[in-house]
C-alpha positions in Angstrom: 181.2 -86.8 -220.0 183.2 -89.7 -218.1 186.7 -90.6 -218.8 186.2 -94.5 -220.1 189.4 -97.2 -220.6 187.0 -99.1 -223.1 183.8 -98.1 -225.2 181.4 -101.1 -224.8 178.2 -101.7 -223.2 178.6 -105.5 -223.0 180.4 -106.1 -219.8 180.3 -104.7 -216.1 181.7 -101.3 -215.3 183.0 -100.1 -212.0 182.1 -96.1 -211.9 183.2 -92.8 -210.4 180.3 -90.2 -209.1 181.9 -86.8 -208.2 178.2 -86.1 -206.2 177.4 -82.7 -205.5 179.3 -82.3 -202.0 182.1 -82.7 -203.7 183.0 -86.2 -202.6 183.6 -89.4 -204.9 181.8 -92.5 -204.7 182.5 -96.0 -206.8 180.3 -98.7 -207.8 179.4 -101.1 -210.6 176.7 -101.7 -212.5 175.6 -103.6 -216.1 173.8 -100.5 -217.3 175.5 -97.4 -216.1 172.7 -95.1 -217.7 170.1 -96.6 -215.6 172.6 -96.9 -212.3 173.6 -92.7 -212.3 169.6 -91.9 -213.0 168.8 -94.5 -209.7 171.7 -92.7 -208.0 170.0 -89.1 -209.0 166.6 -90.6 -208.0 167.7 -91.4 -204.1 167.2 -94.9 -205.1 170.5 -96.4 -205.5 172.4 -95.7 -202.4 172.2 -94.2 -199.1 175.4 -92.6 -199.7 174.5 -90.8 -202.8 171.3 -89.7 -201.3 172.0 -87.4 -199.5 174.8 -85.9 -201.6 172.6 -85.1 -204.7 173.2 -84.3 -207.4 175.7 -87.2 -208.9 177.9 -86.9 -211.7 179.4 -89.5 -213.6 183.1 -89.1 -214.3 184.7 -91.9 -214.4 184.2 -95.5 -215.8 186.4 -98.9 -217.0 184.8 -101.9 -218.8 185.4 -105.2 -217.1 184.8 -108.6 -219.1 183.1 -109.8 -215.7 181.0 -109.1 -212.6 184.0 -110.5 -210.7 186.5 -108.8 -212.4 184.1 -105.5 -211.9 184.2 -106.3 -208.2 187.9 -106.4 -208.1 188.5 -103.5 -209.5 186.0 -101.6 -208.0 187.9 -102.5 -204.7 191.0 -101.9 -206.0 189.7 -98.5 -206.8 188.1 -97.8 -203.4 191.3 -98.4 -201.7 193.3 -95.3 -204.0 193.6 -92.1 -202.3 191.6 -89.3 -203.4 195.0 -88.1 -205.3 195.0 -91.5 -207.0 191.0 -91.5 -207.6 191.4 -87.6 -209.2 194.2 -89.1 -211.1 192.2 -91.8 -213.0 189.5 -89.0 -213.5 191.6 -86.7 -215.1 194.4 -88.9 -217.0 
């Protein structure tokens, strides 16, 4: 199950994958259900594809699309120390 700041389905959520190489990818998405099955399809993106299977483990509830986007950059730039760190808290 994926560490979460916030329980709510209302809002935009950037996202962690830990895919099956091992590596960690971040995104957003409205419905995160329907993004990680997409991801686990080879639909969502090309990164993911090839790294199959993906594994949500991390996710934070944003009140917007912009503020989603914001963090999810914010996130992007950690380190992989950082990223593990908001994984496992």
């Amino acid at each position: 199950m994926a560490k979460s700041r916030k329980e709510s389905a209302d809002g935009w959520s950037p996202y962690i994958l830990r895919c099956g190489d091992g590596t960690l990818y971040t995104g957003i998405a409205k419905d995160l259900e329907r993004r990680v099955t997409q991801h686990n399809a080879g639909t969502a993106s090309r990164y993911t594809r090839c790294r199959l299977p993906a594994s949500l483990v991390y996710q934070e509830e944003q009140p917007s699309q912009s503020a989603a986007l914001k963090r999810e950059l914010a996130i992007k730039a950690l380190s992989r120390t950082a990223k593990e760190g908001l994984i496992r808290p």
